[in-house]
C-alpha positions in Angstrom: -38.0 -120.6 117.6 -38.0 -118.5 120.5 -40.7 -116.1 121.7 -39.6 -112.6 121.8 -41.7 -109.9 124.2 -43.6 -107.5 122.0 -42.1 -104.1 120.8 -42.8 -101.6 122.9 -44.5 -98.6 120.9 -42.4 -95.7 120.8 -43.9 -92.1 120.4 -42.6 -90.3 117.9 -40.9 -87.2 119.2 -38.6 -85.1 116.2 -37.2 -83.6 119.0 -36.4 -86.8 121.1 -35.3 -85.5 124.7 -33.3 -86.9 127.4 -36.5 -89.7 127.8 -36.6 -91.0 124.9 -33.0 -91.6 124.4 -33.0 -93.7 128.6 -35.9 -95.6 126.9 -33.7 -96.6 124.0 -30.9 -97.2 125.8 -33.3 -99.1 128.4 -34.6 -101.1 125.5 -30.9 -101.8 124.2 -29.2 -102.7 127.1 -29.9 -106.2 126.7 -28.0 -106.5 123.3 -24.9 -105.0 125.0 -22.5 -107.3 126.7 -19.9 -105.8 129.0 -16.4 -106.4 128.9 -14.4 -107.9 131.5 -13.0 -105.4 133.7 -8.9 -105.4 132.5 -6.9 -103.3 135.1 -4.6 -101.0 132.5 -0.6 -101.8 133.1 2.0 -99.4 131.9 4.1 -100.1 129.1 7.9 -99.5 128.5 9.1 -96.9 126.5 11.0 -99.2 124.9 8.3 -101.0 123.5 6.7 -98.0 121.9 7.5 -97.9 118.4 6.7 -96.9 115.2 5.0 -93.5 116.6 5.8 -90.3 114.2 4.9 -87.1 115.2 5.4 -84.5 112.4 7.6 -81.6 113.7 5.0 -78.2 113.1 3.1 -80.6 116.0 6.1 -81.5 118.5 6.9 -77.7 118.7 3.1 -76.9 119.2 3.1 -79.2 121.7 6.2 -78.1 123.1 5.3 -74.4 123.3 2.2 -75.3 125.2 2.1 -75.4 128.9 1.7 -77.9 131.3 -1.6 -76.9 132.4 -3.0 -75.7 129.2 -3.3 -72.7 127.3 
């Protein structure tokens, strides 16, 4: 069996605040495991299928412009 540190106490705050949530993400960064770092590669048009966009949303999208409304 393996000895695991003691729980830290945690104060209880009903409010929380931006220290209590480092300390719980302090306190659950060991559980985490990152990901190995994928580089992202485009994909062909051509192998995008399947995708249906309903019509109302194409010409909302379409009346919008580039930069935003």
């Amino acid at each position: 069996m393996t000895n695991l540190p003691a729980p830290v106490p945690v104060p209880a705050d009903p409010e929380g605040g931006l220290a209590s949530l480092r300390g719980d993400c302090a306190r659950m960064a060991p559980h985490w495991a990152a990901p190995a770092r994928d580089s992202a590669r485009p994909v062909s048009p051509a192998l995008i299928h399947g995708v249906t966009v309903p019509p109302a949303s194409a010409r909302l999208l379409e009346a919008m412009s580039d930069y935003g409304d």
